[in-house]
C-alpha positions as CSV (number, residue, x, y, z in Angstrom):
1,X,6.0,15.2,35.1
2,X,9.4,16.4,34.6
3,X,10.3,20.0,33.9
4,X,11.0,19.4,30.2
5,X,7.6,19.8,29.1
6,X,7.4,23.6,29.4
7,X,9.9,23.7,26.9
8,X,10.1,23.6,23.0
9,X,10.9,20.1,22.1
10,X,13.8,19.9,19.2
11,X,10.8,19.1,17.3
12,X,8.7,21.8,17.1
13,X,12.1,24.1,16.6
14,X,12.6,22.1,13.1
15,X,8.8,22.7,12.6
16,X,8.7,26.2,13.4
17,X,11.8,27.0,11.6
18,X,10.7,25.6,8.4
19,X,7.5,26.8,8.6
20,X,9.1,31.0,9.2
21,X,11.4,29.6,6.3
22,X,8.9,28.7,3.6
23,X,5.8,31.3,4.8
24,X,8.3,33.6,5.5
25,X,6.5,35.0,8.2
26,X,7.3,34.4,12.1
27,X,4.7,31.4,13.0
28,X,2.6,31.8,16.3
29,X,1.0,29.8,18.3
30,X,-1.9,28.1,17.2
31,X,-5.0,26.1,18.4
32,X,-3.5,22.3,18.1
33,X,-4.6,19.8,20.2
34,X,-2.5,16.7,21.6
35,X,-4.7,13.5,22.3
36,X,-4.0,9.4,22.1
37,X,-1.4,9.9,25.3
38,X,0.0,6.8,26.3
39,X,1.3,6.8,29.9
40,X,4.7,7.6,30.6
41,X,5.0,9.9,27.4
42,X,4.7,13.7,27.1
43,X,2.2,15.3,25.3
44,X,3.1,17.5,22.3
45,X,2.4,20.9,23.4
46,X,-1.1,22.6,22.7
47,X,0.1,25.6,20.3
48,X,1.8,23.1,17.6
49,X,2.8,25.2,14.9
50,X,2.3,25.1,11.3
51,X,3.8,21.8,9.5
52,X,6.3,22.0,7.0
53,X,4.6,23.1,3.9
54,X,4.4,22.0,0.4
55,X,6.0,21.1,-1.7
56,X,9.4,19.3,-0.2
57,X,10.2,15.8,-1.4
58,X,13.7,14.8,-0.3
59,X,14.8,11.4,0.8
60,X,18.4,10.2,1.5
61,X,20.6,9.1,4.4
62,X,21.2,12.7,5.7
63,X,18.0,13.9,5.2
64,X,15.1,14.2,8.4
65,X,12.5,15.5,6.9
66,X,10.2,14.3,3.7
67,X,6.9,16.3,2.4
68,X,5.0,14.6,-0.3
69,X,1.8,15.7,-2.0
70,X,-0.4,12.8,-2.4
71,X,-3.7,12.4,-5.1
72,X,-7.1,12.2,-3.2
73,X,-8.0,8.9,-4.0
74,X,-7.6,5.6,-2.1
75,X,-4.4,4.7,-4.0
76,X,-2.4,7.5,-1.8
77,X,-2.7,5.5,0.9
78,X,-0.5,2.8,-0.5
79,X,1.3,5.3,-2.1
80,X,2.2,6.6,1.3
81,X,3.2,3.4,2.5
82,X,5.7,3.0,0.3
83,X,7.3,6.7,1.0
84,X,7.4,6.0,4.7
85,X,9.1,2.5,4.3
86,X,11.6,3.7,1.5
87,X,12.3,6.5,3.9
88,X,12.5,5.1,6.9
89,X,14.7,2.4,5.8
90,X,16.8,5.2,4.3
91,X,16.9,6.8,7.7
92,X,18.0,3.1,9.4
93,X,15.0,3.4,11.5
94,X,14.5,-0.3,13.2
95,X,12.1,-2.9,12.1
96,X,9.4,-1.9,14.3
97,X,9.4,1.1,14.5
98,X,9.5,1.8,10.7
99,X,6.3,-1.3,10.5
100,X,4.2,0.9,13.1
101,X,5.0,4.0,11.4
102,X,4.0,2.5,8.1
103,X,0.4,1.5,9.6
104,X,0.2,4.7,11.5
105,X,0.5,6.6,7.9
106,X,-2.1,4.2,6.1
107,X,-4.4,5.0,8.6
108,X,-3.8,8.2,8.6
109,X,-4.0,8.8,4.9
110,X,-6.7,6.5,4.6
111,X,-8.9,8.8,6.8
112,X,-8.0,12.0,5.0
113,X,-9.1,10.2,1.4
114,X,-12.2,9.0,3.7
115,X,-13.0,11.9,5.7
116,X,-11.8,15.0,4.2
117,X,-11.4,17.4,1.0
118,X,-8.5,17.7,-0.7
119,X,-5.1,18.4,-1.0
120,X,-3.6,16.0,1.2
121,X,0.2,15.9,2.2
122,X,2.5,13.4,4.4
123,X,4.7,14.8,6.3
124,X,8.0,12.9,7.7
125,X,9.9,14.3,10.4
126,X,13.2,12.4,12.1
127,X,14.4,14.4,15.4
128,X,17.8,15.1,15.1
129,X,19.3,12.4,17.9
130,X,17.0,9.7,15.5
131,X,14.8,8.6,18.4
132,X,12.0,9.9,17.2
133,X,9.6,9.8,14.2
134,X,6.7,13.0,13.5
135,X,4.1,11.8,11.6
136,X,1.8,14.3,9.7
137,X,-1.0,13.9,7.2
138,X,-2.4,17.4,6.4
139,X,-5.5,17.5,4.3
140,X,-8.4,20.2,2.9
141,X,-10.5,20.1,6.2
142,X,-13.7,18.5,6.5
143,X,-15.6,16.7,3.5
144,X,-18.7,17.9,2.8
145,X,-20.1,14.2,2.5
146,X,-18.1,10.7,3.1
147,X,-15.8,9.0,0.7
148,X,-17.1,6.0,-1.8
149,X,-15.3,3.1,0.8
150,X,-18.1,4.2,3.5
151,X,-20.4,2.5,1.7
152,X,-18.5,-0.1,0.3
153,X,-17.6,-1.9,3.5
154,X,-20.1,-3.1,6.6
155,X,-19.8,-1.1,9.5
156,X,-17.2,-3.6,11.4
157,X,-14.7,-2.2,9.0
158,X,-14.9,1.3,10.1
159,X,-13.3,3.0,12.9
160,X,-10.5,1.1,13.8
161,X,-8.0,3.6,12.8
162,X,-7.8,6.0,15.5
163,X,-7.6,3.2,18.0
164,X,-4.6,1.8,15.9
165,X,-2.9,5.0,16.1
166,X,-3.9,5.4,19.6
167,X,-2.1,1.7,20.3
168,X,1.1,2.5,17.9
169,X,2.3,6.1,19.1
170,X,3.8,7.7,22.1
171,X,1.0,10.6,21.1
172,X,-1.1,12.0,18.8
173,X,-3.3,14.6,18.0
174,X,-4.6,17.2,15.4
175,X,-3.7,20.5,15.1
176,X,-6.3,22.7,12.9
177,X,-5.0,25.4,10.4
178,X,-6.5,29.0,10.0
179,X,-7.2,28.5,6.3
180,X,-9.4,25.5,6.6
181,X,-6.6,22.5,6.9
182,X,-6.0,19.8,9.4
183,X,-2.6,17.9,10.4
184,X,-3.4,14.6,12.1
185,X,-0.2,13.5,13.6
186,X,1.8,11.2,15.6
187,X,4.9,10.8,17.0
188,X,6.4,7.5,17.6
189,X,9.9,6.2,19.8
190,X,12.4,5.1,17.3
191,X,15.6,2.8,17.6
């Protein structure tokens, strides 16, 4: 390991100075946890602050950042889709890096719809430099019961999408909220 990873990436600076910005409180560090490394990439540090909170929906060429509430249903996650690919391309990301990032966010969104309570948010994030995409779906915590598509579908159809991510990103992981709320995220190389 080098001896960048005991410091801040230009990540988590954006993060944690949007987050003071909108909560307008100083942000600590938090429980997060980073999982889904792939070797030869750094793991995001374990006290990953508070995402950007809603609501922020901005998207043009100068832009790095996009926030979008989404509707708990399974329409968000093609709704989501669309964001990421619309912003992506708006951010001149590469053709595969913006395709991965669009399946990473599906399966992202489509768990939160599946797996947990509402509200759910994406979150975009471009690092300044542009060689790296943050990926963020934060949603209500924990459903009390499954969604209507785990009964829908046979049991081959289930639990692919962590394993997706897992093949897609550099690293991922899930950092837990105090009141209740989880970000699943990823982070992804970028051309």
């Amino acid at each position: 390991m080098n001896n960048q990873t005991s410091q801040t990436p230009p990540l988590l600076e954006v993060i944690i100075m949007y987050a003071a910005v909108f909560d307008r409180r100083f942000p600590g560090p938090s429980g997060g946890t980073a999982t889904g490394e792939r070797p030869g990439h750094e793991a995001a540090p374990s006290n990953r602050p508070k995402p950007i909170p809603l609501p922020r929906h901005a998207v043009d060429n100068h832009d790095r950042d996009l926030t979008q509430a989404l509707e708990h249903r399974p329409q968000a996650a093609g709704t989501a889709r669309h964001l990421a690919q619309v912003t992506l391309q708006n951010w001149r990301t590469d053709t595969e890096a913006t395709d991965a990032a669009v399946l990473i966010v599906s399966e992202l969104v489509t768990n939160a719809v599946e797996h947990a309570q509402a509200p759910i948010a994406l979150h975009l994030h471009r690092e300044p430099t542009g060689s790296r995409i943050w990926i963020g779906v934060t949603d209500g915590g924990p459903a009390p019961h499954q969604g209507p598509w785990t009964s829908s579908c046979s049991d081959d159809e289930h639990g692919r999408g962590l394993t997706i991510v897992t093949m897609l990103a550099d690293t991922h992981g899930t950092h837990p909220h105090p009141d209740g709320r989880t970000t699943h995220w990823a982070r992804l190389t970028a051309a």
